[in-house]
One Martini backbone bead per residue (centre of mass of N, CA, C, O) as a GRO file, in nm:
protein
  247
    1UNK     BB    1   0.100   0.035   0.018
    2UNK     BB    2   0.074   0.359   0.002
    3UNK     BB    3   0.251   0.643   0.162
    4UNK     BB    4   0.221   0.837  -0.140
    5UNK     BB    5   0.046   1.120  -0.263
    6UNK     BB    6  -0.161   1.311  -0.453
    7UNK     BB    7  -0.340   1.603  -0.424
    8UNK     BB    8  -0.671   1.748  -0.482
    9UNK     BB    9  -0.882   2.024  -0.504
   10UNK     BB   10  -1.218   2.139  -0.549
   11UNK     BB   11  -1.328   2.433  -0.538
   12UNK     BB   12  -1.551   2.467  -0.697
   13UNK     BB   13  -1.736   2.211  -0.602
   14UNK     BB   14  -1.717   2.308  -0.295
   15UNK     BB   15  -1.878   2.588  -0.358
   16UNK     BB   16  -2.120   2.496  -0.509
   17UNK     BB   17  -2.225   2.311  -0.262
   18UNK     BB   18  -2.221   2.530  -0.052
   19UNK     BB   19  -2.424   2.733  -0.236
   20UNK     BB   20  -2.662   2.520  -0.266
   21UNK     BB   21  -2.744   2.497   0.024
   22UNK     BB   22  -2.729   2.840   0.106
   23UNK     BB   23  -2.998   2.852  -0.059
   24UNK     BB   24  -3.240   2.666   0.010
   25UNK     BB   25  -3.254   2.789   0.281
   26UNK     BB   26  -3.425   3.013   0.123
   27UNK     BB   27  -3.664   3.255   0.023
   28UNK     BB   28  -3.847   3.383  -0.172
   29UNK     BB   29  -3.837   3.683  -0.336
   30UNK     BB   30  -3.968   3.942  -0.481
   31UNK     BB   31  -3.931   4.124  -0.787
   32UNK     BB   32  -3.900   4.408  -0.612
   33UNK     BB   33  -3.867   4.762  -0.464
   34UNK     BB   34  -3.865   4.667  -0.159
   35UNK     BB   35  -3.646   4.362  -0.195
   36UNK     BB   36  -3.411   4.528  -0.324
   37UNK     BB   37  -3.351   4.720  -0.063
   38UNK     BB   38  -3.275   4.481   0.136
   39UNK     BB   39  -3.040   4.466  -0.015
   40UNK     BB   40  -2.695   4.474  -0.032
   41UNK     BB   41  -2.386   4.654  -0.156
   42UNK     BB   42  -2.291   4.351  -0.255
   43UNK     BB   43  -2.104   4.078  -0.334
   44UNK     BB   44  -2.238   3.824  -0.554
   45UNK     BB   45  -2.495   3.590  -0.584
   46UNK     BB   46  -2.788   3.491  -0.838
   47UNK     BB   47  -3.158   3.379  -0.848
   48UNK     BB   48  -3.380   3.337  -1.079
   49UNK     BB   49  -3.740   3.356  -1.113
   50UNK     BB   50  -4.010   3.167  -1.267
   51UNK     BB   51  -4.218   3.012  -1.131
   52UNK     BB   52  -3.990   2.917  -0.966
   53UNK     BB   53  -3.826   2.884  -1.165
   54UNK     BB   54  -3.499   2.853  -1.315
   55UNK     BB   55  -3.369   3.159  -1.508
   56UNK     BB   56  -3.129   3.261  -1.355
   57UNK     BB   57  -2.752   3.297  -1.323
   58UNK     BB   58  -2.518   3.508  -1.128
   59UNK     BB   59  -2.273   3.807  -1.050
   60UNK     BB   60  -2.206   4.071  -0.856
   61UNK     BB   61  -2.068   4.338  -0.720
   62UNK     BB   62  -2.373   4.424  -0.674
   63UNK     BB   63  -2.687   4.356  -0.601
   64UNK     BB   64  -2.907   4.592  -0.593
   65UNK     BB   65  -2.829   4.712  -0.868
   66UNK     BB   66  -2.876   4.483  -1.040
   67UNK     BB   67  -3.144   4.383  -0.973
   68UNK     BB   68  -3.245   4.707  -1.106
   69UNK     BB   69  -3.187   4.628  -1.334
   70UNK     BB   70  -3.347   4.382  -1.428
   71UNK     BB   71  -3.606   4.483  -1.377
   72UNK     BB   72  -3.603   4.713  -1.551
   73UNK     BB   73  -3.583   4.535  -1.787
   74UNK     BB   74  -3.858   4.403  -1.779
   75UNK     BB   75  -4.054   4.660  -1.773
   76UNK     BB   76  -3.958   4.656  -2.122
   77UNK     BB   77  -4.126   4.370  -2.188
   78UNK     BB   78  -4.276   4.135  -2.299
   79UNK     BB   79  -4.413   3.876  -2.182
   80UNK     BB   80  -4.457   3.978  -1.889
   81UNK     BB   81  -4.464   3.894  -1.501
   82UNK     BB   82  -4.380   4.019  -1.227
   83UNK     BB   83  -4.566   3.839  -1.015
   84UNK     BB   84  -4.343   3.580  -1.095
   85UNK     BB   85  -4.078   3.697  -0.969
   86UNK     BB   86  -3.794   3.625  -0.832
   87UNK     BB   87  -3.547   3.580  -0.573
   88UNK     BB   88  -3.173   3.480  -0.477
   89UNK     BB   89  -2.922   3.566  -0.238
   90UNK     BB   90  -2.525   3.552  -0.177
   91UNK     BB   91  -2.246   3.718  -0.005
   92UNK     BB   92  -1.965   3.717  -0.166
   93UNK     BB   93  -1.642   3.678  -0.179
   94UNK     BB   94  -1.420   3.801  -0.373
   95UNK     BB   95  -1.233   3.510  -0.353
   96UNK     BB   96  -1.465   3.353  -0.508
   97UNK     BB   97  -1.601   3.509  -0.763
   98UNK     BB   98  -1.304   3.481  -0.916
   99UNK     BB   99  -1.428   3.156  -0.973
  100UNK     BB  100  -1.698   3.155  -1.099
  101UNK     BB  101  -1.966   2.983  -0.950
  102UNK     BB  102  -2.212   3.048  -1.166
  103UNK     BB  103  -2.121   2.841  -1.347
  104UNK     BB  104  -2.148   2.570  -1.179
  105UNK     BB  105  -2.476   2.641  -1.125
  106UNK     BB  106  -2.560   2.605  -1.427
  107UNK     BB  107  -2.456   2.288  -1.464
  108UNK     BB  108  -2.611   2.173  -1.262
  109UNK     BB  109  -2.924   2.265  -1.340
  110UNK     BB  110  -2.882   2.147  -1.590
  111UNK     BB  111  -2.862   1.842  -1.535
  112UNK     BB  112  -3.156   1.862  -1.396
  113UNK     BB  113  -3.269   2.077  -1.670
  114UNK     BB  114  -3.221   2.207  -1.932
  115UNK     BB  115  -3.420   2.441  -1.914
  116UNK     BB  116  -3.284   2.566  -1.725
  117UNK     BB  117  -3.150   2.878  -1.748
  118UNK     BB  118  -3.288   3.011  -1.986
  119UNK     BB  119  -3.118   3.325  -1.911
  120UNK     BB  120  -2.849   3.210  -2.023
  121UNK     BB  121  -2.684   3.349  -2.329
  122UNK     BB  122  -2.973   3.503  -2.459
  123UNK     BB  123  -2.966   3.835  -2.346
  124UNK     BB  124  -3.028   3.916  -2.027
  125UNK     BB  125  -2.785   4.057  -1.950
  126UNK     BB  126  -2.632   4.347  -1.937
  127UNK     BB  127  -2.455   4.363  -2.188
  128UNK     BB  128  -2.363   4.534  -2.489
  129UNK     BB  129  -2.310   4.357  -2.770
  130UNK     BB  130  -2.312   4.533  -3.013
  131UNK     BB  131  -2.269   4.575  -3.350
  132UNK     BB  132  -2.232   4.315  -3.442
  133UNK     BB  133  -2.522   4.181  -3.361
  134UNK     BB  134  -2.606   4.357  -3.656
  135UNK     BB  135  -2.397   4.317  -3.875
  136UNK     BB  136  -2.485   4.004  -3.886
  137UNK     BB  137  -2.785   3.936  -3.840
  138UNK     BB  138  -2.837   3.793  -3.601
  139UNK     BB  139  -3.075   3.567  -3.466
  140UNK     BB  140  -3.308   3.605  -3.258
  141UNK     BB  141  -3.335   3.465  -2.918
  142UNK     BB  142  -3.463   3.338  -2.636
  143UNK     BB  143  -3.514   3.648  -2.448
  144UNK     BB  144  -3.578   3.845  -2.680
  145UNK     BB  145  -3.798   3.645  -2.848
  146UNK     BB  146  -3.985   3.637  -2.611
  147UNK     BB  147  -3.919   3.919  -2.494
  148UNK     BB  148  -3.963   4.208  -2.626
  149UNK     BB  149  -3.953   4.534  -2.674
  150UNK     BB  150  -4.151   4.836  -2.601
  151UNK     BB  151  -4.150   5.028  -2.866
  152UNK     BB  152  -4.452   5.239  -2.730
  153UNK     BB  153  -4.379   5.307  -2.514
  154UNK     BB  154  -4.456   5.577  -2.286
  155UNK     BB  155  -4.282   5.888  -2.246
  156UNK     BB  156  -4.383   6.069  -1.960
  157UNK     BB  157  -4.148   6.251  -1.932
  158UNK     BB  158  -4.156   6.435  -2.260
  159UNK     BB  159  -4.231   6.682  -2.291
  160UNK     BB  160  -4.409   6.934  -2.473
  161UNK     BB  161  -4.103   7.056  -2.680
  162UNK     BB  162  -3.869   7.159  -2.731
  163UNK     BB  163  -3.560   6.979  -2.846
  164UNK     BB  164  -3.267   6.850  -2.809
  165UNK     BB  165  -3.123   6.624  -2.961
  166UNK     BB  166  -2.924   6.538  -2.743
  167UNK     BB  167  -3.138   6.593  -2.498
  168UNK     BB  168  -3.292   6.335  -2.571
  169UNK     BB  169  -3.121   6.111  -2.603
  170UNK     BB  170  -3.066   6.096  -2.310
  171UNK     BB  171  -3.336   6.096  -2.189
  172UNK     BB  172  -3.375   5.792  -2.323
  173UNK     BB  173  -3.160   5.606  -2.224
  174UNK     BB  174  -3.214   5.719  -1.903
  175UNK     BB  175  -3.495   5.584  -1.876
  176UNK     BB  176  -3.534   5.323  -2.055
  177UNK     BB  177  -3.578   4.973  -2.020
  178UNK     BB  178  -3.348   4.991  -2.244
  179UNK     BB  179  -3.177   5.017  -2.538
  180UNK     BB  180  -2.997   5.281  -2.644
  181UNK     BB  181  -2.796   5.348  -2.941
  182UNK     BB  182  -2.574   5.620  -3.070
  183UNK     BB  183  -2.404   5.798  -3.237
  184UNK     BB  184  -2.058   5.935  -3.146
  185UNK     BB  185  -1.761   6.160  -3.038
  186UNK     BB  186  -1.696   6.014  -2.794
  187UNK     BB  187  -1.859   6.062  -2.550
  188UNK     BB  188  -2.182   5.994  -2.542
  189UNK     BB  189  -2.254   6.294  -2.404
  190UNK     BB  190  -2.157   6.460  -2.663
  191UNK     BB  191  -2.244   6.330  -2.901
  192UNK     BB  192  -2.299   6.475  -3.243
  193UNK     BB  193  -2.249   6.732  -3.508
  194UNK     BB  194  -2.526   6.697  -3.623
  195UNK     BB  195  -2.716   6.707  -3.311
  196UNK     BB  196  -2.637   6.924  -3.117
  197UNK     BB  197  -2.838   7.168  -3.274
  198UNK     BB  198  -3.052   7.052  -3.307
  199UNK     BB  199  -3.424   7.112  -3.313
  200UNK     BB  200  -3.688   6.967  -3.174
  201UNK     BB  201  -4.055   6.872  -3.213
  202UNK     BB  202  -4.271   6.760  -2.925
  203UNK     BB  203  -4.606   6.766  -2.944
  204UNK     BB  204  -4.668   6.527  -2.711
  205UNK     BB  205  -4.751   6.346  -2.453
  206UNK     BB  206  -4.617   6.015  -2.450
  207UNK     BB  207  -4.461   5.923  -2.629
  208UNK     BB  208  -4.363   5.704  -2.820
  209UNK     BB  209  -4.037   5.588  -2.826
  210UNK     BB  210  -4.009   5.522  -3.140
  211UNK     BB  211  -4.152   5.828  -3.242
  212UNK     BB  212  -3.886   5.987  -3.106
  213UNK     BB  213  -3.695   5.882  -3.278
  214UNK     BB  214  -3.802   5.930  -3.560
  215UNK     BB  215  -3.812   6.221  -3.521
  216UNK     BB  216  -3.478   6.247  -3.517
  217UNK     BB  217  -3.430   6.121  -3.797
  218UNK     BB  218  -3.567   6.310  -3.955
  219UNK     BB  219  -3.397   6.565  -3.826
  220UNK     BB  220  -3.126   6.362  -3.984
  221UNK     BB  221  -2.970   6.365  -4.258
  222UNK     BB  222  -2.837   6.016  -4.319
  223UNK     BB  223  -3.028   5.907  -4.064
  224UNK     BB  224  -3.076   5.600  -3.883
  225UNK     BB  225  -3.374   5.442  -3.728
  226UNK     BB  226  -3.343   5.118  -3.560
  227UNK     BB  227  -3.561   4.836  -3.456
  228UNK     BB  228  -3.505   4.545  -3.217
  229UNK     BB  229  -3.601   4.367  -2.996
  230UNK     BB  230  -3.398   4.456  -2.788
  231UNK     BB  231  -3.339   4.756  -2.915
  232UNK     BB  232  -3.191   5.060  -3.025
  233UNK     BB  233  -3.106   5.278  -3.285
  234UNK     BB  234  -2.846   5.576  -3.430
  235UNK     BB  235  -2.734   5.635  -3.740
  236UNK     BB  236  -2.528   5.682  -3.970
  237UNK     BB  237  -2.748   5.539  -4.225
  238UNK     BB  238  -2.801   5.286  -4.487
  239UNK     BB  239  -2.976   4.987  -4.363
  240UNK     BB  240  -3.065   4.625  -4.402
  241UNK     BB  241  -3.207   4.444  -4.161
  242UNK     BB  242  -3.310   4.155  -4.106
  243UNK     BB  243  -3.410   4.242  -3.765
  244UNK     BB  244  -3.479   4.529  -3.845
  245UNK     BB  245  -3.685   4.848  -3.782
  246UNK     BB  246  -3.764   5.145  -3.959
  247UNK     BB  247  -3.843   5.436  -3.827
   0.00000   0.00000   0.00000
């Protein structure tokens, strides 16, 4: 019998199993405004549930503010019912977070149901996918096929009266629950000289988010406003996009 062997410890399989204890142990909490003021400003891991069931598991530096994140998009998406979704987190520290511990449990829950974390690697996630993702036609998948973007929001914020088309644009960037995103020169506040002294004038309160943006476009020759089931754009360009639709 040997009296010396080599040892390894699997620390991410051991740190996923009592991940998965200390979730058991929790309840899950409505994913509303209330509940997610009582999570810290901590970062650690989380996972959501659809009518019980999970369809993402993430983690974040703050978990406060993605979760307000993820709600506030939420509230942009057709066939969502909010008082279905919940949610359960657990504040793990930063040298855990950097062994990648969600990637573990998503391969976990998939073992059990492939079915599970369906909102994982489909479009759900919090980052700007960029142009790439336009310009390739690549075909919508996962949850932004099932749950596309309200592109006639009503934009309540918006006043009737004469705008900045600069001004504009950044008003709906900075409040709609989905992205815009729009050509600028170096960072996306300054604008750019197309569109800086240009003025818009919005006829009526509450106008819908696309007509907005349609409105901008009108007034800035050789600029294409165009809506994609996730997001919407504006550039300069007159292009053909096989999934997005020209305002």
């Amino acid at each position: 019998m040997a009296f010396h062997a080599p040892f390894e410890i699997d620390i991410i399989d051991a740190l996923s199993g009592q991940l998965l204890a200390a979730l058991d142990t929790l309840t899950l909490a409505p994913l509303d405004v209330a509940h997610i003021a009582q999570v810290e400003s901590q970062q650690g891991i989380y996972v959501l549930y659809k009518q019980g069931i999970t369809v993402y598991v993430g983690k974040a530096d703050n978990l406060r503010s993605r979760l307000g994140d993820h709600l506030k998009k939420l509230t942009g998406r057709r066939n969502v019912v909010l008082s279905e979704l919940a949610f359960k987190c657990l504040y793990v520290h930063k040298n855990w977070t950097a062994l990648a511990p969600e990637a573990s449990l998503i391969v976990h829950y998939k073992s059990l149901n492939v079915g599970l974390c369906a909102w994982n690697g489909t479009g759900f996630g919090p980052h700007d996918p960029g142009r790439d993702r336009e310009t390739t036609n690549k075909h919508p998948e996962g949850f932004d096929s099932l749950h596309p973007i309200i592109d006639d929001l009503p934009c309540t914020w918006v006043a009737p009266r004469v705008w900045n088309a600069r001004e504009l644009l950044l008003s709906l960037k900075d409040n709609l629950p989905y992205l815009l995103r729009f050509q600028v020169e170096g960072h996306y506040r300054n604008g750019h000289a197309d569109y800086n002294n240009v003025d818009v004038s919005v006829p009526t309160a509450a106008m819908p988010a696309k007509a907005l943006l349609g409105l901008i476009a009108s007034a800035l020759p050789d600029w294409q406003a165009t809506a994609f089931v996730s997001h919407m754009i504006l550039y300069r360009e007159f292009r053909t996009y096989s999934f997005g639709v020209v305002l």
